[in-house]
C-alpha positions in Angstrom: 80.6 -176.9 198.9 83.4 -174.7 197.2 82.1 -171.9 195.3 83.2 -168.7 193.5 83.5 -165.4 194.7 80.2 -163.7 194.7 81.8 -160.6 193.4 85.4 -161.2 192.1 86.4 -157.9 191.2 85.9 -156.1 194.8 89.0 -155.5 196.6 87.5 -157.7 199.9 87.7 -160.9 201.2 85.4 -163.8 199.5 83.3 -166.7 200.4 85.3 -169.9 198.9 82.9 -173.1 200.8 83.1 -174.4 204.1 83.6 -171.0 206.1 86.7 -170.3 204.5 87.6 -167.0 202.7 90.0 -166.0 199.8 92.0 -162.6 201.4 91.4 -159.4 199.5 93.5 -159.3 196.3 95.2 -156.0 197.9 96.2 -158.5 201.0 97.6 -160.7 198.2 99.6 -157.9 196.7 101.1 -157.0 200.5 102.3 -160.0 201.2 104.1 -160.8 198.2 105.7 -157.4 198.7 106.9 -158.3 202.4 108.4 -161.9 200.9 109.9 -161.1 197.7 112.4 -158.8 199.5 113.5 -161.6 201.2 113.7 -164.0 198.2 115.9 -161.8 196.8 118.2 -161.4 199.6 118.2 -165.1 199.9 118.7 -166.2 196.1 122.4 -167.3 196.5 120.8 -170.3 198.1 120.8 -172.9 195.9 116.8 -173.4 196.5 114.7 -171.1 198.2 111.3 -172.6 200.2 108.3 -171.0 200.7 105.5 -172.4 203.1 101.6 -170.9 202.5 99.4 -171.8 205.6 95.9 -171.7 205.0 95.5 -172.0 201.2 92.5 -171.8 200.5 91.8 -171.4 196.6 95.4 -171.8 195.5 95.5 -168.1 194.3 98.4 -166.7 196.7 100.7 -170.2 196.4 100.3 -170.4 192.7 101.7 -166.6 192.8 104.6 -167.3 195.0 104.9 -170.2 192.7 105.4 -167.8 189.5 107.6 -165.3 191.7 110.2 -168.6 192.7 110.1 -170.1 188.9 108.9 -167.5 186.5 106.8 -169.7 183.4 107.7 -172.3 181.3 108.8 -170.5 178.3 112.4 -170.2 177.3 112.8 -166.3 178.0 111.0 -166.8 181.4 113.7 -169.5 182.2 116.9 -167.4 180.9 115.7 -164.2 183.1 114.5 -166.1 186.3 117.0 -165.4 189.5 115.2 -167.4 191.7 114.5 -170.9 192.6 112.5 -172.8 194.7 109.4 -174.9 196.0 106.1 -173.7 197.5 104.1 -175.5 199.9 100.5 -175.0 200.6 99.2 -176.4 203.2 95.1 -176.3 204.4 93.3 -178.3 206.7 90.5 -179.0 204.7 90.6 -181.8 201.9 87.7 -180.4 199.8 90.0 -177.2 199.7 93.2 -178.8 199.2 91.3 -180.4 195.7 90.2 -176.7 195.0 93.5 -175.3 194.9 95.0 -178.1 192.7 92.0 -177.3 190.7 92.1 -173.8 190.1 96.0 -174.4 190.1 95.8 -176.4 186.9 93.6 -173.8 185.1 96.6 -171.7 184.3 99.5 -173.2 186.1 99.3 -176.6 185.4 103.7 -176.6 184.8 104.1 -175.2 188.3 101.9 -178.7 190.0 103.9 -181.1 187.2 107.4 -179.7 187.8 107.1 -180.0 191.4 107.2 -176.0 192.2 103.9 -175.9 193.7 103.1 -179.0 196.1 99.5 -178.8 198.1 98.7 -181.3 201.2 95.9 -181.4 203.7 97.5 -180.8 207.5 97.4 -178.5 210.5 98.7 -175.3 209.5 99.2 -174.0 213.0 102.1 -177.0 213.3 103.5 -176.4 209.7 105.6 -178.9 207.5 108.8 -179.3 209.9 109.8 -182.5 207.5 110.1 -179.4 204.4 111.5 -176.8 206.9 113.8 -174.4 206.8 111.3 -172.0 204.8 112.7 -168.6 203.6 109.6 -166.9 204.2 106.2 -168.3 205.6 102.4 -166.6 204.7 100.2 -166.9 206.9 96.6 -166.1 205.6 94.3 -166.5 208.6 94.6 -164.1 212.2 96.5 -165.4 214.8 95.7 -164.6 218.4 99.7 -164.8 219.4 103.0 -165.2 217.4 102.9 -169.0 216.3 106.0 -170.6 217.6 105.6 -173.8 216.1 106.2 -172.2 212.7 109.1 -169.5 213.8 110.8 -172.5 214.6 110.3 -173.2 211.0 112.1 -170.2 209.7 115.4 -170.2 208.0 118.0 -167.6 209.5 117.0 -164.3 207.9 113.6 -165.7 206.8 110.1 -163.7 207.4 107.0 -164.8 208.0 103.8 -162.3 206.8 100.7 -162.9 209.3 98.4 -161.2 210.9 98.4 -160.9 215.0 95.8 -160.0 217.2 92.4 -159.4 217.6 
């Protein structure tokens, strides 16, 4: 069963169901450090891709998904410099359904204009049908470097993950 944090406000990860956890909000904050360099040396591109493996509660994709296309007010739209979808992939269903959930509590413009897309899959392999990605999170530990999704990566792209034990 999905269920909130048992103490939202604490800078540490949290129990979302099924043995998953949302990262700490100051992991959150890292990451989109590390990309958003990148999405800005890549905003020329006409569309800029973003791939989010594992997740989870939809909290990190619907952030990349305001850093791409800002909000749907008119000065948003005249001041946004970049573009772009984000993918979030998890290889639960029930969390997949959480996501869109919590994703249409506040962001409900970024799942209807098509910014934000979730889908249940193997994380590990990616979405090589959406690649190249300009920058790929990855929120769960990886014993090696994932070469599956490297191969994913757009010249000049980054990917954010945490190797080894």
């Amino acid at each position: 069963v999905v269920k909130p944090p048992s103490g939202p406000y604490n800078d540490s990860p949290q129990g979302i169901g099924y043995g998953a956890t949302i990262s700490a909000p100051h992991m959150h904050a890292h990451a989109l450090e590390e990309i958003v360099t990148y999405l800005q040396a890549s905003a020329k591109k006409s569309e800029l891709s973003v791939l989010d493996v594992g997740c989870g509660s939809g909290y990190l994709t619907a952030c990349l998904g305001r850093l791409l296309n800002g909000g749907d007010c008119e000065s948003n739209r005249q001041q946004q410099t970049l573009r772009g979808k984000v993918y979030g992939i998890e290889y639960m269903k029930e969390l997949v359904d959480f996501s869109i959930e919590n994703t249409k509590i506040a962001d409900i413009d970024l799942l209807s204009q098509g910014v934000v897309t979730y889908q249940v899959g193997d994380g590990w392999k990616g979405l090589p049908e959406k690649a190249p990605f300009t920058a790929i999170h990855v929120g769960a530990a990886a014993d090696s470097f994932p070469q599956e999704l490297m191969m994913q990566l757009d010249v000049g792209g980054v990917m954010v993950i945490p190797v080894g034990p």
